[in-house]
N, C-alpha and C positions, 0 to 999 in steps of 0.2 A: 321255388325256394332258392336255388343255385345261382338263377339269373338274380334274385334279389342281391344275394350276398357277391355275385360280379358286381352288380351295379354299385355296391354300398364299398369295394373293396377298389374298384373304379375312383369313386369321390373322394375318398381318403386317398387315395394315391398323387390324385391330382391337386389337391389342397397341401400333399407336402411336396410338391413342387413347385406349388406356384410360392411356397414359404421361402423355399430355397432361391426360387427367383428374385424374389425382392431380396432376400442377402446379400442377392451378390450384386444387385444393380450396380452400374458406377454412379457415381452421384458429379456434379457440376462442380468445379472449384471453381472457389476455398467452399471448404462446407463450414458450416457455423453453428457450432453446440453451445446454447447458452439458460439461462436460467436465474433461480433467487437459491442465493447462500450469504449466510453472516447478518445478513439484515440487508445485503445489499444486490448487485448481480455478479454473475461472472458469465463473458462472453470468450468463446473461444474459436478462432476460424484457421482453418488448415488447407495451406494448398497441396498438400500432398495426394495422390491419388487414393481415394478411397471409396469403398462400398458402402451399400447401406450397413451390413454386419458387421462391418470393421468401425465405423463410425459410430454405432451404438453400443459396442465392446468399448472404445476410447471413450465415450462420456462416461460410462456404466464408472471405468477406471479413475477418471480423473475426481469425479464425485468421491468416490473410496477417498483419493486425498485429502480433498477437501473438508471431507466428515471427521479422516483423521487428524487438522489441525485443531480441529473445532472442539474435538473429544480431549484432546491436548491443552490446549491453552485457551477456551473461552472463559470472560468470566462471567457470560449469563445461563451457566448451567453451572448446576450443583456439584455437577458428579466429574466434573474435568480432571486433569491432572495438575494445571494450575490451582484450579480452590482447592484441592485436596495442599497441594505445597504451601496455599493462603492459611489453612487452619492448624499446618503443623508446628510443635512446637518451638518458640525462640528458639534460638540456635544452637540448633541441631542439626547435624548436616542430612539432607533426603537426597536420597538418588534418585533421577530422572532421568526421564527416555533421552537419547539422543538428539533428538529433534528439539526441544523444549531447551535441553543445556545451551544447545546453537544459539538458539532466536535470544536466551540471558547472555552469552556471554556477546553477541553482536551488540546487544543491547547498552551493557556496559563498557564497553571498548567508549561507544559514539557518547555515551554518557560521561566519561572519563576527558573526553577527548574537548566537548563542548564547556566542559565546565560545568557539568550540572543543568545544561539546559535541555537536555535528553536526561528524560529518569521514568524508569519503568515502577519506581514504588508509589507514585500519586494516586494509586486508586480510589483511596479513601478522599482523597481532593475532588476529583473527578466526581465522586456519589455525591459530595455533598455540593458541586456545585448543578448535579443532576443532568449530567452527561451522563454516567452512569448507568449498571445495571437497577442501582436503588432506584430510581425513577420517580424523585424527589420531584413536589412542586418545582418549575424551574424558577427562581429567586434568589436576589443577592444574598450569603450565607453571613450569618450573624460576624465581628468582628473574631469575638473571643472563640466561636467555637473554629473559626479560620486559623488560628492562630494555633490552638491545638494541635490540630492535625496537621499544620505544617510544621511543627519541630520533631514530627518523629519522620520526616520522608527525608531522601538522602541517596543518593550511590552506595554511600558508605553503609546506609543498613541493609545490604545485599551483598553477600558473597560467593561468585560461582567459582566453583573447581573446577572446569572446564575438563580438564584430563582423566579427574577421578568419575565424571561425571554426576555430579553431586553441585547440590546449592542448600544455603540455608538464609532467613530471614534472622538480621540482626537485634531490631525491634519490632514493635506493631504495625507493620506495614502493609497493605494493600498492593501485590502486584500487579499489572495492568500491563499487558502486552501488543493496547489496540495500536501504538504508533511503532510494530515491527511484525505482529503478526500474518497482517494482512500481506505483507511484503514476503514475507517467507513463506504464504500459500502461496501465492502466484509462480516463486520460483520451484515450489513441490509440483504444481501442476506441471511446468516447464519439464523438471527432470524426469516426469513420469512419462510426457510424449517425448523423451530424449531415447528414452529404455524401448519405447517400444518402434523406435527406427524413423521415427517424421523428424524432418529437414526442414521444415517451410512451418510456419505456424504463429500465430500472434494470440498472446494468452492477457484477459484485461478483465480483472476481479477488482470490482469498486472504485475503477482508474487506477490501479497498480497494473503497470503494464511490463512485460516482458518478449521481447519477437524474439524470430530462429529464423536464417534464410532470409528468401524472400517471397513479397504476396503473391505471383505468377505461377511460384516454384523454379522461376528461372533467373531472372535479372532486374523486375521491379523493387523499390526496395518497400518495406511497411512504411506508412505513413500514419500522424497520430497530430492531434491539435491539441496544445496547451490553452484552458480555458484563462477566458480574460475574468479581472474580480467583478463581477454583474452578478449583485444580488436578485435573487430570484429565478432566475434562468440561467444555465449555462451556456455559454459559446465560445466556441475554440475559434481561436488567432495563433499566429505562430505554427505553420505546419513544419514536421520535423520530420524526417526519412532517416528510416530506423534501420539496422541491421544487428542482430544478433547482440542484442543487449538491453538492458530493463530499463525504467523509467518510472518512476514514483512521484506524487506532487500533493503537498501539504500546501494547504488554504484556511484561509479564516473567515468564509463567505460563504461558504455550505452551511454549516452549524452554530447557530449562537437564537439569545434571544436578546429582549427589549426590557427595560424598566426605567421609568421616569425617562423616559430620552436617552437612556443610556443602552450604547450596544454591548453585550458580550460573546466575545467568541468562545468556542468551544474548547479553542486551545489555548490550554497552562501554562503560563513559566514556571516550574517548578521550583524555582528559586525565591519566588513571592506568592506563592499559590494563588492566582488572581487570574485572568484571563488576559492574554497580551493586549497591549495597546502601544501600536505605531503602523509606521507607515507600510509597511512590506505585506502585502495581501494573498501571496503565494513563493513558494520556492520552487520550482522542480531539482529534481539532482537527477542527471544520466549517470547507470554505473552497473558494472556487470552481474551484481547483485541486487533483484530485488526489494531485499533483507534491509542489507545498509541503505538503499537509496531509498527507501523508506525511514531508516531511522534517522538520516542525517537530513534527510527535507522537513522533518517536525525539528529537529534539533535546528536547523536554520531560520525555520520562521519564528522559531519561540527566541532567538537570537537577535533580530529585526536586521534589517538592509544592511546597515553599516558592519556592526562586528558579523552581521552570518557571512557575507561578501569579503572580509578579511577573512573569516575562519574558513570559507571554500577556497581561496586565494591559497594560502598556508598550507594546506591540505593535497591540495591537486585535484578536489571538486568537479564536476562536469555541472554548473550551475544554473538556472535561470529566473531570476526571480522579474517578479512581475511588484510595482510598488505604486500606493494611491499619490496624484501629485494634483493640488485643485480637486478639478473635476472631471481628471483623467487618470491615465498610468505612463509611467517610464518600464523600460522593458531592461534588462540589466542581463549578462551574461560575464560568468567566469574565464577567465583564460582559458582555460581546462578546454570549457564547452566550445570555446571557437577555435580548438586544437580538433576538436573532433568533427565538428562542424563546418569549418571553414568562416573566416572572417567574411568573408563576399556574402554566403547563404545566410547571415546573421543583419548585415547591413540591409540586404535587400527585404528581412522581416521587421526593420526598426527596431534593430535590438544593437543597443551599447555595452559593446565588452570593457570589464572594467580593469583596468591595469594598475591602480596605484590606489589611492585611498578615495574617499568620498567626494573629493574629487570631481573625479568623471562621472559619480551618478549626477549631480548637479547638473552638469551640462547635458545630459542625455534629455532628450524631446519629449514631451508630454504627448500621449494620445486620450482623446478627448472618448469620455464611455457614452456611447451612440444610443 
């Protein structure tokens, strides 16, 4: 009996050391925690020195954030903090979490700013064009009930208090936080490996990207490819070397459908509630904000080439928009962008900075989609 219970006090001994051991392994940089959130992924790779135990503590972590946007502001659950502010009464002012007042009042600044071409109250547009949580037959929406539902959306029937921490919904509105929310996890995940001491790290939830550092942990910088508009398949053109700043890029060739011959993209002008139509098939915006460069890449594509390209001009934008020309694309960049950039690194990708008005897209070189 004694030798059993050595024996048995033996194997447990050794099973929690061998537990320990794999905790502590070191693991190879960058290590890469990724996964499905939102309906989409999020991939995270880290050159910082890490273990196995500290690498499964930072996913464990950055998930908690991630759930707590989701619990915050989705609107395909019932029980969020958004639908709760979706079903409260006309205006009334509700107090909300911290987090939630941010992503409204960034929301409305770029909305204010654009003219109404960023609006977070289209949700009801959104359902009925079945983009949405409704997950309507996808089909062009009746005239009159289109027309409906766009005279109640507006900036103007949203008012956030930012200071008091408080918002309330002016009319019947629908708010819809997919063209800012995604942008302000990615910067949540960022602050959360900020807190716990990494230096090196590239955070990239659905193509909202954000780096820290660099990929080696020493002197390489992040690198990241801007996809060309190629329906069907994604492929990045345009590599960029990233240092400690975000990047977000709004498209109108990942999501839309077909009827009669006619395409629709997924993204709104909220000014015509209708799906855009022109030439401009992508924006990126660089900018040290996830958040904004998320909402100012939708507010520029829904803008089209010309006024988005003046409105990032005007602004001091970090831009690149990618535009259909034939049966290729011209590659277009803001002043901004080839401030940060370098004019030489911009030339040598085929890309025209543009300095004056429509102009210079004109003349910039068509590349042919292979």
């Amino acid at each position: 009996m004694i030798y059993l219970r050595s024996l048995l006090v033996s194997l447990l001994l050794g099973l929690l050391l061998a537990g320990c051991s794999e905790r502590d392994r070191p693991l190879d940089s960058p290590v890469t925690l990724q996964g499905d959130i939102f309906g989409t992924f999020y991939q995270v790779s880290i050159a910082d020195p890490l273990t196995q135990g500290e690498a499964n503590a930072l996913e464990e972590g950055l998930l908690a954030e991630l759930e707590a946007v989701d619990a915050a502001m989705s609107t395909w659950r019932d029980d969020s903090e958004l639908m709760a502010f979706n079903r409260a009464p006309l205006g009334k002012w509700q107090p909300l979490s911290d987090h939630l007042i941010e992503v409204l009042a960034i929301g409305q600044s770029v909305a204010e700013a654009s003219g109404g071409a960023f609006d977070m109250t289209i949700g009801d547009l959104v359902n009925l064009w079945s983009f949405g949580p409704e997950a309507r037959p996808r089909e062009v929406p009746d005239d009159a009930v289109l027309a409906e539902r766009l005279a109640e959306v507006g900036p103007d029937s949203l008012e956030v208090d930012a200071e008091a921490r408080q918002a309330r919904r002016l009319r019947d509105v629908f708010v819809d936080l997919s063209g800012v929310a995604k942008g302000h996890a990615t910067d949540r995940v960022a602050a959360y490996l900020d807190r716990q001491g990494l230096e090196h790290y590239l955070v990239n939830l659905g193509g909202e990207i954000k780096v820290s550092g660099h990929r080696d942990g020493e002197s390489a910088p992040w690198r990241i490819g801007i996809e060309v508009p190629r329906d069907g398949r994604p492929e990045a053109r345009h590599v960029l070397a990233l240092e400690s700043i975000a990047v977000a890029t709004s498209g109108d060739y990942r999501n839309y459908f077909e009827e009669d011959g006619q395409r629709y993209s997924h993204t709104l002008d909220p000014r015509t509630g209708r799906p855009i139509e022109h030439r401009l098939a992508s924006a990126t915006v660089v900018h040290p904000s996830d958040a904004w460069a998320d909402a100012w890449a939708t507010a520029l594509l829904v803008l089209g080439e010309e006024a988005g390209m003046a409105l990032a001009r005007e602004r001091g934008l970090a831009v690149l928009m990618l535009v259909r020309q034939g049966e290729g694309w011209i590659s277009l960049a803001s002043p901004a962008l080839a401030a940060r950039f370098g004019r030489a690194t911009l030339e040598e990708l085929g890309v025209t900075v543009v300095e004056g008005s429509a102009a210079g897209m004109a003349d910039a070189p068509a590349r042919p989609l292979e």
